[in-house]
N, C-alpha and C positions, 0 to 999 in steps of 0.2 A: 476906961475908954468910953469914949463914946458912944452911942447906937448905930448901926449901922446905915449908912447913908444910898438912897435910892438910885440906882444908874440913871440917865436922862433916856437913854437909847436902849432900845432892844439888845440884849448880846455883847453888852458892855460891862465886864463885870462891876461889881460895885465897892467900895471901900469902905474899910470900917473907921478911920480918923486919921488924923495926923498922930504922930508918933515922935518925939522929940529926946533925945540920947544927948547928956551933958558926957561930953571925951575929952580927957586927957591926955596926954601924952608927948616922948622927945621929941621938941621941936627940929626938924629936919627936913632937907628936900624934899620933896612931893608929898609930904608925909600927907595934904590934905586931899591932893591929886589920889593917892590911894586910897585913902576913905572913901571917898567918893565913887571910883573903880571897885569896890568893896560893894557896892548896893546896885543888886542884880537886875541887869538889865532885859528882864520878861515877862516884864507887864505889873507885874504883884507886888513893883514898888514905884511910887515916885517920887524921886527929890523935890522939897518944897523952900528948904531953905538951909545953907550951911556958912556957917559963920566962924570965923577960928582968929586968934589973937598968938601971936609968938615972940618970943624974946632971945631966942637967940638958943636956949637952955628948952624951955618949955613952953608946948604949945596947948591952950586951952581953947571952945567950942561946942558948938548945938549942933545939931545935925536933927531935923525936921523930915521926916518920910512918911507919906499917905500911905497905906497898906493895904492889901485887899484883907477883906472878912475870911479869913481860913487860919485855924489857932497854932499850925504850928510853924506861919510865918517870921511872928516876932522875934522868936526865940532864934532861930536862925538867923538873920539879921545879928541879933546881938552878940551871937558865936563869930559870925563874920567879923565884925570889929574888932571885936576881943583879937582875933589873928592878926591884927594890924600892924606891919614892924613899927619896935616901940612907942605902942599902947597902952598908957597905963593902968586909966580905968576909963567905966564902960555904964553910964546910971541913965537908965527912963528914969526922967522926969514929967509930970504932968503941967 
């Protein structure tokens, strides 16, 4: 990961990178509409970019999240996906 990056404002926390998760899994209704509903909406993440490709069978994508600097966000995050109706896998990549 990155080093941690300076807030511009007082009282703004600050983040430690982007965060980018290659996912897998059954292409299906909302399936990306859930991924997304999946990344917690309270401050300590934000969507940067999600991109998914489906065929009918199987859908593949990045899913790109700014994180704040506190260690045991990631890993939560990546439990959260993992629970995703069928989700296959689940890999940070850099």
């Amino acid at each position: 990961m990155q080093p941690s990056l300076t807030s511009p404002q007082p009282g703004i926390p600050a983040f430690v990178a982007n965060v980018t998760y290659q996912l897998a899994g059954f292409d299906r209704l909302n399936f990306v509409s859930d991924i997304a509903d999946t990344v917690p909406q309270d401050g300590s993440y934000i969507i940067r970019a999600l991109c998914f490709e489906g065929n009918g069978v199987q859908a593949n994508g990045l899913l790109t999240v700014q994180i704040l600097d506190e260690p045991n966000l990631l890993g939560f995050l990546a439990q959260r996906l993992r629970s995703v109706q069928g989700m296959v896998s689940v890999q940070e990549i850099q």
